[in-house]
C-alpha positions in Angstrom: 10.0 33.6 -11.0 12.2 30.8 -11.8 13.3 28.0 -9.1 16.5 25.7 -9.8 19.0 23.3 -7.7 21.3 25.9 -7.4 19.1 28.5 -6.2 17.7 26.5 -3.5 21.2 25.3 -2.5 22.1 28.8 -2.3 19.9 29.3 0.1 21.2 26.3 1.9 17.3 24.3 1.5 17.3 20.6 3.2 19.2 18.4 0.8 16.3 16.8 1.0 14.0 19.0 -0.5 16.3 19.8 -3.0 16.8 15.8 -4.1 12.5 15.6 -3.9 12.4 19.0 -6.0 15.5 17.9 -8.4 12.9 14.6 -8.8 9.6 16.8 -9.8 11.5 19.3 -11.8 14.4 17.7 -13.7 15.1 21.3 -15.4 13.9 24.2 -13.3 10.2 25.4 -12.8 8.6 28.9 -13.1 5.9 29.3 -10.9 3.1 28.9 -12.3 -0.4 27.6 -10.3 0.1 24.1 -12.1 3.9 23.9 -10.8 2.7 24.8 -7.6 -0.1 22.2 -7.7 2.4 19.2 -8.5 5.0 20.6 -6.0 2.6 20.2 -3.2 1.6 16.9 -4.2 5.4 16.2 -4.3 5.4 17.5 -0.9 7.7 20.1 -1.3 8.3 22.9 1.2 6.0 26.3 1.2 7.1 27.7 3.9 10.3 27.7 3.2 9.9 29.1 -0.4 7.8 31.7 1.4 10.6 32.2 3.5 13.6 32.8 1.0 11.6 33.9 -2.5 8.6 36.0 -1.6 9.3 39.7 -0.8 7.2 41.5 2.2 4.3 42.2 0.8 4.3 38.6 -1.0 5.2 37.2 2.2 2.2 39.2 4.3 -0.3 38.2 1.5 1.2 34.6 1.6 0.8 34.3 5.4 -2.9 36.1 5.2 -3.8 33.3 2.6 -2.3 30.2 4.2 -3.8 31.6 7.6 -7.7 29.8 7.3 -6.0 26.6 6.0 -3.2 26.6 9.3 -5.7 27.0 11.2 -7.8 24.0 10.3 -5.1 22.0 9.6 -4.2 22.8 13.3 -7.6 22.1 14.7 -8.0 19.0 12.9 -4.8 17.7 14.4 -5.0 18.7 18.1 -6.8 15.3 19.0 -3.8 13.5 17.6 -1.1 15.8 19.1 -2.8 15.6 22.4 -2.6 11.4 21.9 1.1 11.7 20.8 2.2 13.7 23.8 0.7 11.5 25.9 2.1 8.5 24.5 5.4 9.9 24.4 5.6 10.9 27.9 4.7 7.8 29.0 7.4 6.2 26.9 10.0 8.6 27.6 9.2 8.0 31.6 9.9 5.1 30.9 13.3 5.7 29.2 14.2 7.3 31.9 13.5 5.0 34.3 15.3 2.2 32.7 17.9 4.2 32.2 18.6 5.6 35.8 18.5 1.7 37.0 21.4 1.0 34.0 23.0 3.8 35.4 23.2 2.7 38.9 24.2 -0.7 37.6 27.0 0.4 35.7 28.3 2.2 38.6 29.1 -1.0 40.8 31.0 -2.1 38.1 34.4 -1.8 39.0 36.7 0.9 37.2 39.6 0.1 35.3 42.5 2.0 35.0 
């Protein structure tokens, strides 16, 4: 299999993606385990190239090899997630706070027109 720019903008891939994958293959790249290797460390997408290039059968073996490493990779970040949450629902009741008194503020301000 062969990926290119125009491939992955034909399947409408993050312009991102396709600037970072434009960037780590100038050319084009055929899948091969050392292309695969230096897209990951370019931090290129899987999931979606699972998505879009692998048939059902690739996909299923895809998703039954990836599954060990989600699953870590989940484990290891649950801590963190938990932390984040938090934080952000403290911040956000914040937001919201300090936007309701704006709100109320604004709305003793005479209307115009």
């Amino acid at each position: 299999m062969r990926i290119t720019h125009s491939l992955l903008v034909s399947v409408d891939a993050c312009p991102k993606q396709v600037e970072l994958f434009d960037k780590t293959f100038p050319r084009s790249a055929v899948v091969t385990l050392a292309n695969c290797r230096k897209a990951a460390a370019a931090g290129l997408d899987f999931g979606f190239a699972a998505n879009h290039f692998l048939s059902g059968p690739q996909h299923k073996a895809y998703n039954e090899a990836t599954a060990a490493a989600y699953k870590a990779y989940d484990e290891a970040i649950a801590a963190d997630y938990k932390a984040y949450n938090e934080a952000r629902a403290a911040a956000y009741k914040a937001y919201n706070e300090a936007t309701a008194a704006a709100f109320y503020q604004a709305s003793k301000t005479p209307k115009k027109g």
